[in-house]
N, C-alpha and C positions, 0 to 999 in steps of 0.2 A: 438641756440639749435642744430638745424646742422651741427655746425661745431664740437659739441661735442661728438655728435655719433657717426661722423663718426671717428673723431681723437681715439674713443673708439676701434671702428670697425679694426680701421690699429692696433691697440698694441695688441688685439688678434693674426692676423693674420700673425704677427711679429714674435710669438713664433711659428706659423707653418714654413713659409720661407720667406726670404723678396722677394723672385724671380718673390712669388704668389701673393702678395696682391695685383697688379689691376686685375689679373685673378678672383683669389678664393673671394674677398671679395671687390670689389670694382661694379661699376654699368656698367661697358660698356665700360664706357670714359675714352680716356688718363686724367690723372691729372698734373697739372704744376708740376715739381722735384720741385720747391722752396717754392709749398705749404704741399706739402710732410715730407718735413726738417720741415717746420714753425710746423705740424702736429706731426711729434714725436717728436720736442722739447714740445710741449703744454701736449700732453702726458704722457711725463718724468715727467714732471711736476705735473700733477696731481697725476702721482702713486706716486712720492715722500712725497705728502704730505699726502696720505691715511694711508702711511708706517710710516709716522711721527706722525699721530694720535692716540697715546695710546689708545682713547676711539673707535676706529674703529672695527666693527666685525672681522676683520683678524685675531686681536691679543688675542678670547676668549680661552679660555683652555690652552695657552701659559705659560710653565714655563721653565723661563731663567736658573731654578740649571739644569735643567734636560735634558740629550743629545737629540740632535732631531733625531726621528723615523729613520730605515734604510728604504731606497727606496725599494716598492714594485715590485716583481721580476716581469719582460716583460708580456705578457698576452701570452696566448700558442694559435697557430693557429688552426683556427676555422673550424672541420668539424660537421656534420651531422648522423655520426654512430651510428648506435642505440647501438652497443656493438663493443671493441677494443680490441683483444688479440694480442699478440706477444713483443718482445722488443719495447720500443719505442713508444708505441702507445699512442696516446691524443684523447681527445672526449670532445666535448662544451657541451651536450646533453643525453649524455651517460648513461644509464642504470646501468649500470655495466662495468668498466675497468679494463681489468689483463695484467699482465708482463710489469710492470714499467712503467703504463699510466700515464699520470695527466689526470683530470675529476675537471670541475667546477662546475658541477651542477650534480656528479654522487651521484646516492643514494646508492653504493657500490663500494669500491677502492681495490682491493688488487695487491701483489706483487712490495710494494715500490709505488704505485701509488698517489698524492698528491692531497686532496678531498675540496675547496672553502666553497662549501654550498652542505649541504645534506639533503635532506628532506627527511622525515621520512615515508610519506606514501603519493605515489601519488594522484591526483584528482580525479584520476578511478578506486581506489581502496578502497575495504572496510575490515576493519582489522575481521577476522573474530572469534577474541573471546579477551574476554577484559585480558585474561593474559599475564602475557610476554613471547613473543615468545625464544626460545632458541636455534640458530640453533646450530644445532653439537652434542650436549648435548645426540641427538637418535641414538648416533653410539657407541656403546660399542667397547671404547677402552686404553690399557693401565691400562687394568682393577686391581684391589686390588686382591691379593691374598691373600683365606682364608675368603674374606667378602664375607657375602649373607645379601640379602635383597628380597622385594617380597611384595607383597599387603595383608594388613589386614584379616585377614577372609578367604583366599583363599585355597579351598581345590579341590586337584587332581581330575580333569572331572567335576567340580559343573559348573551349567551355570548361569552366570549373570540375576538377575532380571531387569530389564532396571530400570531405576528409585533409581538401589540403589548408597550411596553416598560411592566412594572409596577411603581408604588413605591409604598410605604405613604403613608399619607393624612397629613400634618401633627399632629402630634401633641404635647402641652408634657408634659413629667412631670411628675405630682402633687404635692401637698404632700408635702415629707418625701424624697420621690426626686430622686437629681440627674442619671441617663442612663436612654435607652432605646436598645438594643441589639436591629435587628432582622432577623428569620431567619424562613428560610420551608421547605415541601418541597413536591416537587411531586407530591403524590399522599394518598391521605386513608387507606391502609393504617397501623395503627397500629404496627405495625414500620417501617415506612418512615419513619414521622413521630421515629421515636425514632434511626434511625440514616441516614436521608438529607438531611439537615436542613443548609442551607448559609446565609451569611449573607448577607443582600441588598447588592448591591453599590452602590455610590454613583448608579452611572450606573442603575440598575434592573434589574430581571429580562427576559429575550426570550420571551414567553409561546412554548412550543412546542403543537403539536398533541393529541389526544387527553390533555390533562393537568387536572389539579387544582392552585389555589397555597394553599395553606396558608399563613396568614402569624402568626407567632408576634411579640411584644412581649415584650423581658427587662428589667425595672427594677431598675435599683441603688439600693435605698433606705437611710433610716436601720437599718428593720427587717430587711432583709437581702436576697434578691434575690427577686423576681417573675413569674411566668411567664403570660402572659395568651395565649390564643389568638383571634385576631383575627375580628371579622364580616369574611366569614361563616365558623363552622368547620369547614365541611366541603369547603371552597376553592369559589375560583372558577373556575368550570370554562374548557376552552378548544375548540373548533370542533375538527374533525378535518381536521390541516393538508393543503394539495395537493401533492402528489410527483409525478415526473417516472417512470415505471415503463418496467420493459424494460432490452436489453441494446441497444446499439448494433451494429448490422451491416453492413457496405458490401457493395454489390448493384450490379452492372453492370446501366447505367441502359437500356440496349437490351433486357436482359429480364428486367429484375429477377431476376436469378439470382444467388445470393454470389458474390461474389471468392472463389478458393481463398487460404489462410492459416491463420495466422498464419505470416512475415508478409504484409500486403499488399498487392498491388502491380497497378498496370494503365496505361495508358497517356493521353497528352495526348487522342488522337484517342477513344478508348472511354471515357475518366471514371468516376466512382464513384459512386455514389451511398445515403447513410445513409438507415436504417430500424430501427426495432424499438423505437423510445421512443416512449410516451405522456405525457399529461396529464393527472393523475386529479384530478377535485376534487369529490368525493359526500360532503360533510358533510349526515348526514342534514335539518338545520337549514337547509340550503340551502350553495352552494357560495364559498369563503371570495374567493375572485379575480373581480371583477366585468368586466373585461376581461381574457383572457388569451389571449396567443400563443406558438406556441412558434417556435424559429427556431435554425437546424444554424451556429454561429459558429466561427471560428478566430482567428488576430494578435489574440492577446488581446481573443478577442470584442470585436473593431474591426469584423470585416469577414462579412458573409454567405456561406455553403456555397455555390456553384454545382456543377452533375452533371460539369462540363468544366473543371477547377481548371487550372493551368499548371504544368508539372513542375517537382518539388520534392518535398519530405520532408515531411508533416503531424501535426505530436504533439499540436497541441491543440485537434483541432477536437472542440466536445461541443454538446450537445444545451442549450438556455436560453431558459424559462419565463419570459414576460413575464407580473407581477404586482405588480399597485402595493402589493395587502394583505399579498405576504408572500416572503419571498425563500427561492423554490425553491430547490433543491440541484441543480446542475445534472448531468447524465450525458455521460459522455467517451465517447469511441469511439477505438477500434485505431490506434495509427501506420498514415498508407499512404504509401507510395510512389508517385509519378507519375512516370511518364522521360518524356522528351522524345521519344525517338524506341526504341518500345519495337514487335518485331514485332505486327502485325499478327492479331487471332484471329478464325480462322476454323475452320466448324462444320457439318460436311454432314452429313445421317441422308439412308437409305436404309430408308422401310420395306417399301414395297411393290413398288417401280420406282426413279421418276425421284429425283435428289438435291435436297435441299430445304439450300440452302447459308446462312448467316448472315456475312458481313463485321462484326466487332467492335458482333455481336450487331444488325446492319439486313440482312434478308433480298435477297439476292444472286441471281441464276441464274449456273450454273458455270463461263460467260463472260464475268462480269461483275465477274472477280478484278481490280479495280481498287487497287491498295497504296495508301494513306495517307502524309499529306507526313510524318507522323512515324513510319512504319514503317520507314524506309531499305530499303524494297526487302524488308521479308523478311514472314513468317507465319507462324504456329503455326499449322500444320493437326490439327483432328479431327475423324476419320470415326468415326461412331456408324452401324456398317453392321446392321440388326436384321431385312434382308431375309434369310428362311432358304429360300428359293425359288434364287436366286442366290448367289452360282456354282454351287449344288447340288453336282455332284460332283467340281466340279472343287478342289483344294489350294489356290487361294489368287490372286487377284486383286491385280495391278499397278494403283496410284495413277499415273496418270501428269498431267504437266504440260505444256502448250504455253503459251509465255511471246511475247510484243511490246514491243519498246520504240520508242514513237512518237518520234523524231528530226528533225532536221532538214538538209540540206547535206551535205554528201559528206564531211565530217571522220572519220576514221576510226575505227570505232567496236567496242566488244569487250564484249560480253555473255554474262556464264557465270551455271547454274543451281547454285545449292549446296543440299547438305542438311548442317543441324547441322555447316555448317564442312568439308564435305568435297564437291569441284568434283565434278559430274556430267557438265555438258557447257559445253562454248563456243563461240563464232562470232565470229570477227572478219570487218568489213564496211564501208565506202565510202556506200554506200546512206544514204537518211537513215531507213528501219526498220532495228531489226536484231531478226531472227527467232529464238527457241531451238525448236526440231519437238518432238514428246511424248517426256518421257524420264519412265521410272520413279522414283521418288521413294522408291518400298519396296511393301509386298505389306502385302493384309487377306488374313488367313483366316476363309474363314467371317461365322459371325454373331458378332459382334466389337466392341469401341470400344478403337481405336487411335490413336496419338498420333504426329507429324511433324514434330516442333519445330525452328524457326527454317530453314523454306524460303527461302532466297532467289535473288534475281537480281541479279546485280551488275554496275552499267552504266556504262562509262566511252566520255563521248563527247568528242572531238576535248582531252582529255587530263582530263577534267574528271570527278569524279565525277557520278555523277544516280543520284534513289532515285522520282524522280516520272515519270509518263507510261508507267508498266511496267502493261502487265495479263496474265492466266495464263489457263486454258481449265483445267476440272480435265477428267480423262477415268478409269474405272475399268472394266478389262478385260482 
């Protein structure tokens, strides 16, 4: 088996030079000359009889009527230019080659230059409108005389409504021409006109905002092609389109304050409520949308935003511009989350005294901890305590809690306080109240804003859970 590789290994290397083969393709070691011979004779041998078997892959696509292929011309030397002008110039890599380059992998050849492989649109580049581009087409020249041509509709000083659809005006080709081919750009810069230049598509153009339409006529005539630039040539201008501006933001509808997030999340009972998009529409000319409204949609803007949505997941609710003259682009806003039964937030400052409390952001007194049907009994508590009078010298002050569950009947009943999942106190009771007495919840030091998440009370009466008819007392001392 070794002796076969390598006798393989010398008939490659054969066709490079014979001067090389213990260099280039041998291992290290002198080789006997007589194993050498014995070596390309065993070789000869085997290609001979590869060449002798008709059924061998060499011989697929082979036909014996038909002259064999000319040899493919030398490979041209290899450089690294990103672009090659002058006589003579070559490029492996090259962008663009002028004055009688060759390019193997140019995506553009001119001036006699000879093009391998051309790819049509780079990795890093993205085509920026699905029609065909037409360079040159935006340079009026060689133009027809006698022809005019011009855009549908178009009347001296009118200003484009953005949104409207534009098509050249009817047009027959002249004596002697048999087509017109027409192409427009949208902008009156004369670089622009020579390398932004697309063709008009059947169904028309979508005038956009702030633009110019340039519209070009290309005749195919007897005398050869034509380039006419259409009334008017400095385009027809368009209005400055209305946009929808800002970032979308959800704001808890009790105090317009944000939702914390990304992501974000709030409850049945507290709601969300979007903000931060406008409606701009100040074309100096006057404004392009004669009625417009805007309006917060979701289910495939089916249905209207409300502050008090129903628990569930929200991906598409955005922001959409009622406008008959032009169709706004609309603005999204954040996934939120709504739960069903999400604790309870609640918000007490202390600046100078007494506690100024907020239940899911509607102002409360500290007796009047009333839990929500979809809180199940529990609360984020935060105290933003900024009184620096109190406790003054004292280390640190106990939040405490006195809870009731209004009941009814003598069924037996069990009510414990928890904090973040960990039971503070219980009372099991007959009675149809059952009482929890003030228990600590945790310590403010100081002037401080601290955080108490997921207080709860959890009430089970005569076997039944209950999240409703619970109220608390806050107490801080």
């Amino acid at each position: 088996m070794q002796k076969e590789l390598k006798s393989l290994l010398i008939v490659a290397c054969i066709a490079v030079s014979a001067t090389l083969v213990v260099v280039a393709c041998g291992n290290g070691e002198t080789d006997d000359p007589n194993d050498f011979e014995a070596d390309v004779k065993t070789s000869d041998d085997i290609l001979a009889g590869v060449v002798a078997d008709k059924n061998s892959p060499i011989w697929e696509g082979y036909d014996p009527t038909q002259p064999p292929p000319p040899p493919p011309p030398p490979p041209p030397p290899s450089s690294d230019s990103g672009v090659s002008s002058g006589g003579g110039g070559t490029s492996s890599d090259s962008g663009v080659s002028s004055g009688g380059g060759t390019s193997s992998n140019s995506g553009v050849s001119s001036g006699g230059g000879t093009s391998s492989t051309s790819p049509g649109v780079s990795s890093s580049s993205t085509p920026k409108s699905s029609a065909v581009a037409v360079a040159g087409n935006c340079e009026k020249k060689n133009q027809k005389s006698g022809f005019t041509c011009g855009w549908d509709g178009y009347t001296s000083g009118a200003i484009l409504t953005p949104g409207k659809v534009l098509k050249p005006a009817a047009a027959t080709p002249p004596s002697g021409c048999s087509a017109i081919s027409w192409s427009y750009a949208p902008n009156t810069t004369e670089i622009a006109l020579l390398y932004d230049c697309e063709k008009v598509p059947d169904a028309g153009v979508s005038a956009l905002g702030s633009k110019n339409y340039v519209l070009f006529a290309e005749l195919t005539c007897d005398d050869g092609k034509h380039v006419n630039a259409c009334n008017p040539e400095n385009g027809w201008s368009s209005k400055k389109a209305p946009e929808l501006i800002g970032d979308c933001v959800w704001l808890s509808p009790g105090n317009d304050k944000p939702l914390l997030g990304p992501p974000y999340e709030t409850s049945a009972g507290k709601g969300a409520k979007p903000s931060g998009v406008t409606l701009v529409d100040n074309d100096p000319g006057g404004p392009v949308c004669k009625d417009k409204t805007i309006k917060v949609k979701y289910s495939g803007n089916s249905k209207d935003w409300t502050n008090s949505p129903a628990a569930g997941t929200y991906t598409d609710v955005q922001y959409v511009a009622s406008c008959a003259e032009y169709n706004v682009l609309p603005v999204s806003c954040p996934t939120l989350k709504v739960g069903a039964t999400m604790p309870d937030e609640v918000i007490c400052v202390n600046k100078t005294g007494d506690l100024a409390c907020t239940l899911n952001d509607k102002p409360v007194t500290n007796s009047e901890l009333k839990f929500s049907t979809a809180s199940e009994g529990c609360m984020d508590l935060e105290m933003d305590w900024q009184n620096q009078y109190h406790p003054g010298s004292n280390p640190a002050l106990n939040i405490n809690l006195e809870c009731t569950y209004k009941g009814t009947g003598t069924a037996a009943k069990t009510c414990k306080l928890l904090s973040n999942g960990k039971e503070l106190k219980s009372v099991s009771t007959n009675n149809p109240d059952c009482q929890l007495q003030a228990t600590s919840i945790g310590k403010i030091s100081g002037v401080s804003n601290q955080k108490f998440p997921k207080v709860c009370v959890s009430v089970t009466d005569g076997g039944e859970i209950k999240d409703t008819g619970i109220t608390c007392r806050l107490g801080v001392y």
